[in-house]
C-alpha positions in Angstrom: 0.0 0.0 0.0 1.6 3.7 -0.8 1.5 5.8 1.8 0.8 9.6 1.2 2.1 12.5 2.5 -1.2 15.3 2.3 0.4 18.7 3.3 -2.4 21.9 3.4 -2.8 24.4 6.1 -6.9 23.7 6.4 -7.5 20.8 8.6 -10.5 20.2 7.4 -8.9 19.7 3.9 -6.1 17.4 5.1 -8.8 15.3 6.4 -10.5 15.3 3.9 -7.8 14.4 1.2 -6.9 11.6 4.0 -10.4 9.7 4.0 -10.8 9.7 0.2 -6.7 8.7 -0.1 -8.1 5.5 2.2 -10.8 4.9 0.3 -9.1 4.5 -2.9 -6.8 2.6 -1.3 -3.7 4.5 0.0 -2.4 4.6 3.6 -1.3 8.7 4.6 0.1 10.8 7.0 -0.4 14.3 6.9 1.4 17.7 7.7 0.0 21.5 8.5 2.7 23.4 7.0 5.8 22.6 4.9 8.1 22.3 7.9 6.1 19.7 9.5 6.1 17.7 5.8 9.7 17.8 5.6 9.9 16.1 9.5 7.6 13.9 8.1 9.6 12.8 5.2 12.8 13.0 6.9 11.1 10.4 9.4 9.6 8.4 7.7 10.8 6.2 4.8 7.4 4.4 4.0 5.7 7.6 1.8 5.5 7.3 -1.6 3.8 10.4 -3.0 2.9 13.8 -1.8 -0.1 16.1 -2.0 0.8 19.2 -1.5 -1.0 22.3 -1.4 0.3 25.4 -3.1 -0.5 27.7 -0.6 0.9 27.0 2.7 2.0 29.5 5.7 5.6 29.0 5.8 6.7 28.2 2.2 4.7 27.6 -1.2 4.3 24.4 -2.1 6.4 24.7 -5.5 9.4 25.4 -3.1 8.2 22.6 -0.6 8.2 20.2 -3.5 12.2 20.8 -4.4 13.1 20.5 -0.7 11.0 17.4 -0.4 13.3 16.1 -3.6 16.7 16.7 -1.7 15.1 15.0 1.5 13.2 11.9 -0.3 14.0 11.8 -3.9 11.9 8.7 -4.8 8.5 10.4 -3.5 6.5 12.1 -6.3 4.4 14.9 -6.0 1.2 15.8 -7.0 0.0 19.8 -6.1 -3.7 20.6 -4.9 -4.9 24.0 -5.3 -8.0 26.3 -5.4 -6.9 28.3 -8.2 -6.2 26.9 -11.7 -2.8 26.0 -13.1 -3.2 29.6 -15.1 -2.9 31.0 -12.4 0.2 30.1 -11.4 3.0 32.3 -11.9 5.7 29.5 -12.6 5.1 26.4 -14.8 3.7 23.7 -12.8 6.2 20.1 -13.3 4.0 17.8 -11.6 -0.2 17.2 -12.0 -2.6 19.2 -10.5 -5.3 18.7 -8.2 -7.9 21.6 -8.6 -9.9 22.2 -4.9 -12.5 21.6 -4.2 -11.8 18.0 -6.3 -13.7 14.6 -6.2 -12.2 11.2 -5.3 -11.7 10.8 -9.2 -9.6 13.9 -9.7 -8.0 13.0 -6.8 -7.1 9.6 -7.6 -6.4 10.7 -11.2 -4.2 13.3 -10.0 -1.9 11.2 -7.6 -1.8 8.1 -10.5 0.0 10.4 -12.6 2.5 11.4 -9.9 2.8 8.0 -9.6 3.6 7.2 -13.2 6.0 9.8 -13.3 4.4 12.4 -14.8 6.9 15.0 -12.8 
């Protein structure tokens, strides 16, 4: 089972993200903030993927994503976010997750992390 690492701010949200990740069939661990996520990581050798929210309090998820690289290479990423990827002011590498999202768009979204679409 691949365990993911679902970092967002909103509580609510992580929870969220975590019931539908067990319902598809995923194990997770979540993280408020992008410091927590990167004690997570560095703890934990089991995770597999990341969700990661663009928006979070102590760094934006783009720059949470390239530390989580350095610190857990093998995990890939998939971004969650209530804005669309136009909105972005940097090219998104990895696949988007648009808020609020079903447990299709969120499956579909972390399978093509998974497949390497980084």
């Amino acid at each position: 089972m691949i365990c993911v690492l679902v970092v967002d701010d909103d509580a609510a949200m992580r929870q969220m993200a975590a019931r539908l990740l067990t319902l598809a069939g995923y194990s997770s661990v979540v993280a408020g903030s992008g410091t927590q996520a990167l004690a997570v990581a560095r703890a934990r050798s089991d995770i597999g993927a990341a969700l990661i929210d663009v928006s979070l309090p102590d760094m934006n998820g783009f720059d949470l994503a390239r530390e989580l690289r350095h610190v857990a290479p093998a995990v890939r990423v998939a971004f969650m976010s209530g804005f669309t990827t136009d909105d972005f002011e940097r090219p998104v590498d990895a696949p988007v997750v648009t808020k609020p999202f079903t447990l299709d768009e969120l499956t579909r979204g972390l399978q093509q992390a998974l497949a390497g679409r980084q």
